[in-house]
SEVEXLUM-539297 format. One line per field, with one value per residue (C-alpha): residue in three letters; x, y, z. Coordinates in steps of 0.001 Angstrom, whole numbers, plus 500000, padded with zeros to 6 digits. Each point is the difference from the previous one (the first is absolute). Example, Ala and Ser with C-alpha at 12.3 -4.5 7.8 and 13.67 -1.06 7.14 Angstrom:
BEGIN
resn [ALA, SER]
px [512300, 501370]
py [495500, 503440]
pz [507800, 499340]
This chain:
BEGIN
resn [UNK, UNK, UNK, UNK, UNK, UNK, UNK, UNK, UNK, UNK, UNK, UNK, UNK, UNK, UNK, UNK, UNK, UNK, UNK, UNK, UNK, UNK, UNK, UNK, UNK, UNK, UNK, UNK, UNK, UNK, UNK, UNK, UNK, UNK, UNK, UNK, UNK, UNK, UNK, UNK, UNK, UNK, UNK, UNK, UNK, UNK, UNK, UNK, UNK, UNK, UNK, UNK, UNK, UNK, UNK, UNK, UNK, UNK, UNK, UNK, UNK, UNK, UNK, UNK, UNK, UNK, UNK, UNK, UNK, UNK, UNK, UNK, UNK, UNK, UNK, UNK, UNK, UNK, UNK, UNK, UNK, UNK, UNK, UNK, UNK, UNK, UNK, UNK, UNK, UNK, UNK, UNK, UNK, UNK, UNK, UNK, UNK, UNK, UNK, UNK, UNK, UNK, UNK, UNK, UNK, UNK, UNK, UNK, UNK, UNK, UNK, UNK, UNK, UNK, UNK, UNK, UNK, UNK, UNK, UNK, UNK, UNK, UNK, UNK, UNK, UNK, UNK, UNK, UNK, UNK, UNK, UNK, UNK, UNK, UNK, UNK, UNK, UNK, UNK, UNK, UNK, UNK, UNK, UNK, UNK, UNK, UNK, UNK, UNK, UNK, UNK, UNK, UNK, UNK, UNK, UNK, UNK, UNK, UNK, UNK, UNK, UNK, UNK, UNK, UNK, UNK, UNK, UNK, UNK, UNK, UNK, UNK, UNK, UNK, UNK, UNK, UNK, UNK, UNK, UNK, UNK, UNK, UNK, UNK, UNK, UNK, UNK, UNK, UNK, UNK, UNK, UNK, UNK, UNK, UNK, UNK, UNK, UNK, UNK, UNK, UNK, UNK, UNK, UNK, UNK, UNK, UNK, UNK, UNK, UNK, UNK, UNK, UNK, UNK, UNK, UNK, UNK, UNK, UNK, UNK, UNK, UNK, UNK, UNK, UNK, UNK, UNK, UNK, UNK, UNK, UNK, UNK, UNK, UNK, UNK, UNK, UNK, UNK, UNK, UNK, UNK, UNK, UNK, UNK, UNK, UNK, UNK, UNK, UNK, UNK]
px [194474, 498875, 498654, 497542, 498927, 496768, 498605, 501296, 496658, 498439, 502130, 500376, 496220, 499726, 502783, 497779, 496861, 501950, 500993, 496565, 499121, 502842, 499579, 501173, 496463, 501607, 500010, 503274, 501422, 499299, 496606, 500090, 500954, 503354, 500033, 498949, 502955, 502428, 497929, 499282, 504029, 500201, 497970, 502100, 503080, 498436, 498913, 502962, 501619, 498010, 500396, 503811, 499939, 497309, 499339, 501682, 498432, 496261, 497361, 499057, 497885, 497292, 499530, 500323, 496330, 500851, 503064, 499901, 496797, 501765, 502886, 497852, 499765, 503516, 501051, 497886, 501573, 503590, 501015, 499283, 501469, 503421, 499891, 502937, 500120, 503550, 498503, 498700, 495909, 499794, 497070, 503365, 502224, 497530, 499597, 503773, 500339, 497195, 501492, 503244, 498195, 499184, 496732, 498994, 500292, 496719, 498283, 501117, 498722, 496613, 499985, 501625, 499148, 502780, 502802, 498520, 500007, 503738, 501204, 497994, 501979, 503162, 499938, 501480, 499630, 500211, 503284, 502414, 498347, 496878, 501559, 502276, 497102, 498382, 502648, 500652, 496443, 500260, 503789, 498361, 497115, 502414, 502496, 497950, 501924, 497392, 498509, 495555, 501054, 502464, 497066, 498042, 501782, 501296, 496290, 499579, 502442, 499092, 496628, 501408, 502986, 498088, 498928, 503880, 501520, 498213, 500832, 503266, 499623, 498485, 503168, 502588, 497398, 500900, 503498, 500343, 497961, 502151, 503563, 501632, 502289, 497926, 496831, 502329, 501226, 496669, 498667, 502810, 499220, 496798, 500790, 499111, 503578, 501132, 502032, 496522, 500353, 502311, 497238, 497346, 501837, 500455, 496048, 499390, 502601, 497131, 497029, 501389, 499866, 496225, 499456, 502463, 498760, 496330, 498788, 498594, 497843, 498668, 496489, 498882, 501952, 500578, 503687, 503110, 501795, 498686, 501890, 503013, 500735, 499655, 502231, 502739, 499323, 500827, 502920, 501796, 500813, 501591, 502990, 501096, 503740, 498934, 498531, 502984, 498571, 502524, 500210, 497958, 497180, 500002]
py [227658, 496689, 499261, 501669, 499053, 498291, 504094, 501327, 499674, 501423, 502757, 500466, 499635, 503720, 501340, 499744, 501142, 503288, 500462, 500190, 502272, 502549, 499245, 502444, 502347, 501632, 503337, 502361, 498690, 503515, 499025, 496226, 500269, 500668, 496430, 497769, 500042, 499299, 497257, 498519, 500113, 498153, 497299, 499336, 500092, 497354, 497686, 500312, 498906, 496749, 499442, 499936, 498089, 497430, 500318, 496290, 498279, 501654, 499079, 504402, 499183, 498802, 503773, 501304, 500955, 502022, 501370, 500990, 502156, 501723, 500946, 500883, 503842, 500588, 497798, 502335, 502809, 498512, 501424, 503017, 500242, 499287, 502849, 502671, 497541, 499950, 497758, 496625, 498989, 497593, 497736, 499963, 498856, 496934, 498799, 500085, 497728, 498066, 499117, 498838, 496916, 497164, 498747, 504079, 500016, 497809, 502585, 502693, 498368, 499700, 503703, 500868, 503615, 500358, 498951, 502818, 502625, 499614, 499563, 503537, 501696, 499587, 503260, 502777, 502000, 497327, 500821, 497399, 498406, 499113, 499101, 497557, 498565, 499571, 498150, 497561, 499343, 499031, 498236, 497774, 498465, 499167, 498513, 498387, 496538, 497690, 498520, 500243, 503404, 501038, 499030, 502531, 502665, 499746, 499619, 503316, 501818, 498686, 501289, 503576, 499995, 502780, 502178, 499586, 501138, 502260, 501433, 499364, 501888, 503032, 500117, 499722, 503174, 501923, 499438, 500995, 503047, 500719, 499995, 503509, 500344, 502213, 497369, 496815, 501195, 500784, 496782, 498334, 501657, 498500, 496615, 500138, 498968, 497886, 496837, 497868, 499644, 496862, 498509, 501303, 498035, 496790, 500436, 500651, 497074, 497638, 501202, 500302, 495995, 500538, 502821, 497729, 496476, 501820, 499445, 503664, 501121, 503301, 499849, 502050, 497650, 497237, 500155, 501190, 501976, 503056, 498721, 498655, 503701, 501551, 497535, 501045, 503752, 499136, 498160, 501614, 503352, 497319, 499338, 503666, 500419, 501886, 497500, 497745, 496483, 496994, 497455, 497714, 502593, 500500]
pz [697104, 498766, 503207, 499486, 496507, 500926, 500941, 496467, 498167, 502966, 499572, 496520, 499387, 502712, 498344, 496744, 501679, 501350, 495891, 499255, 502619, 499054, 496134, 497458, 498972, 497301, 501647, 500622, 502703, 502078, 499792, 500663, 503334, 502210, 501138, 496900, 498074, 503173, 501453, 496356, 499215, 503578, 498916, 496816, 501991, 502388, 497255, 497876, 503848, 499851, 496488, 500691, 502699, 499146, 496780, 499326, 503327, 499861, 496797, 499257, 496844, 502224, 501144, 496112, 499402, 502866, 499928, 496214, 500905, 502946, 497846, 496529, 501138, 500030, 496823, 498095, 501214, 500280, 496515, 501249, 503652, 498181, 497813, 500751, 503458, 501686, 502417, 499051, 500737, 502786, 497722, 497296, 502786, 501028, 496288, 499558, 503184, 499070, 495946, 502012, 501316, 498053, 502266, 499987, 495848, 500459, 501363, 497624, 496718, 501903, 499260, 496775, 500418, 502511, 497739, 497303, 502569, 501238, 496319, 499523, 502558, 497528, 498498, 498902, 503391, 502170, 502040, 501724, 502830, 498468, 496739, 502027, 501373, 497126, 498001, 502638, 500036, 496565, 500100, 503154, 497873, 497125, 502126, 502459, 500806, 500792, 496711, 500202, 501518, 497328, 497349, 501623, 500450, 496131, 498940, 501994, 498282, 496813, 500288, 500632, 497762, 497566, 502794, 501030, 497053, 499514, 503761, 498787, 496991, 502168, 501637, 496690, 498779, 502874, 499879, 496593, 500395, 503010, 498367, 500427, 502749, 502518, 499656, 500022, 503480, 500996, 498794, 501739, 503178, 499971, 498906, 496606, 499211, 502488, 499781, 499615, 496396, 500455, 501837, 496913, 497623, 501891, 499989, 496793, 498486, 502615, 498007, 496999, 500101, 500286, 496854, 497568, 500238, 499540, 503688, 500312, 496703, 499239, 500856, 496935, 497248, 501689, 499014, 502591, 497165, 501755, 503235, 498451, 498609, 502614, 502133, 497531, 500683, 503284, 499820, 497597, 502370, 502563, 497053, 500227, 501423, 502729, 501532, 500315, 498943, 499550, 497328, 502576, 500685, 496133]
């Protein structure tokens, strides 16, 4: 494979030209064409590939002017392909891959918009596969090892930590709305109630750093008490018994 690293940006720079070509019109996909949406989920699959393979070796954010206007279609309609999805988009799948390496977190802040489309696909009827996506999206750029990368992908977050609790808060809503035995096994059956909400409130204890020492301020006030309430809101459901916290988690 890294043989034949000196043809990647030949390749990758096609790959992007095909996305284009095949981009998301915004029309049912009866009537955008039997082949688009196959050949487009191709092309993510390829350059997820070479973001994999040479995302460490091969400088991408050269191509972002590029790249970030192939893939613009189908961020704006991300939050929507999830919806009531048991499959996961292909697009989610290659900015997962691409917040899991440091060099490739460079070429996600160049488009901020990315990060607030995968943190609006955390919602209430967002089922398992997607919704694991979309959390490791987010536990990648807070836990990204290398340091200039780790400041970015924390900066990223922090700019969408009131968009994500209130995602966050879409999803306590529906749970709470959905707590009678014959809708808590059909919310369970489609993921509402899965064993993610460990992983919810190791996310939520990250930004919470970032709504209590006043990094994220209500735009209206200019004050984060707005934010800080809600964060409790949140947390406090996690305390029940039933969710079998330890002293630790506490």
């Amino acid at each position: 494979g890294f043989r034949v690293v000196s043809w990647v940006p030949q390749l990758f720079h096609i790959t992007v030209e095909i996305c284009k070509l095949v981009a998301v019109n915004g029309k049912p996909q009866e009537k955008e064409g039997l082949r688009r949406g196959p050949i487009r989920t191709l092309c993510f699959q390829r350059l997820c590939e070479l973001f994999t393979r040479f995302g460490s070796s091969v400088n991408f954010t050269q191509y972002s002017l590029s790249f970030w206007s192939a893939l613009e279609p189908s961020l704006v309609m991300l939050p929507e392909m999830v919806v009531e999805n048991e499959g996961c988009p292909a697009v989610l799948l290659l900015l997962r891959t691409m917040s899991a390496e440091p060099d490739l977190v460079k070429l996600l802040s160049d488009h901020e918009d990315a990060v607030g489309a995968v943190v609006r696909c955390i919602g209430a009827t967002t089922r398992r596969s997607a919704m694991d996506a979309s959390l490791t999206f987010v536990e990648n750029l807070l836990t990204v090892e290398d340091q200039a990368s780790a400041v970015l992908g924390q900066e990223l977050v922090r700019k969408f930590t009131p968009q994500l609790m209130n995602q966050f808060a879409e999803r306590l809503g529906s749970k709470e709305t959905d707590d009678t035995p014959e809708k808590t096994k059909k919310a369970s059956s489609r993921g509402k109630h899965s064993s993610s909400w460990r992983r919810e409130l190791e996310i939520l204890c990250h930004v919470s750093g970032f709504v209590t020492s006043g990094d994220v301020k209500n735009a209206t006030t200019g004050d984060n008490v707005t934010y800080v309430e809600t964060l409790f809101k949140l947390l406090l459901p996690f305390l029940e018994p039933a969710r079998g916290l330890s002293d630790d988690d506490i």
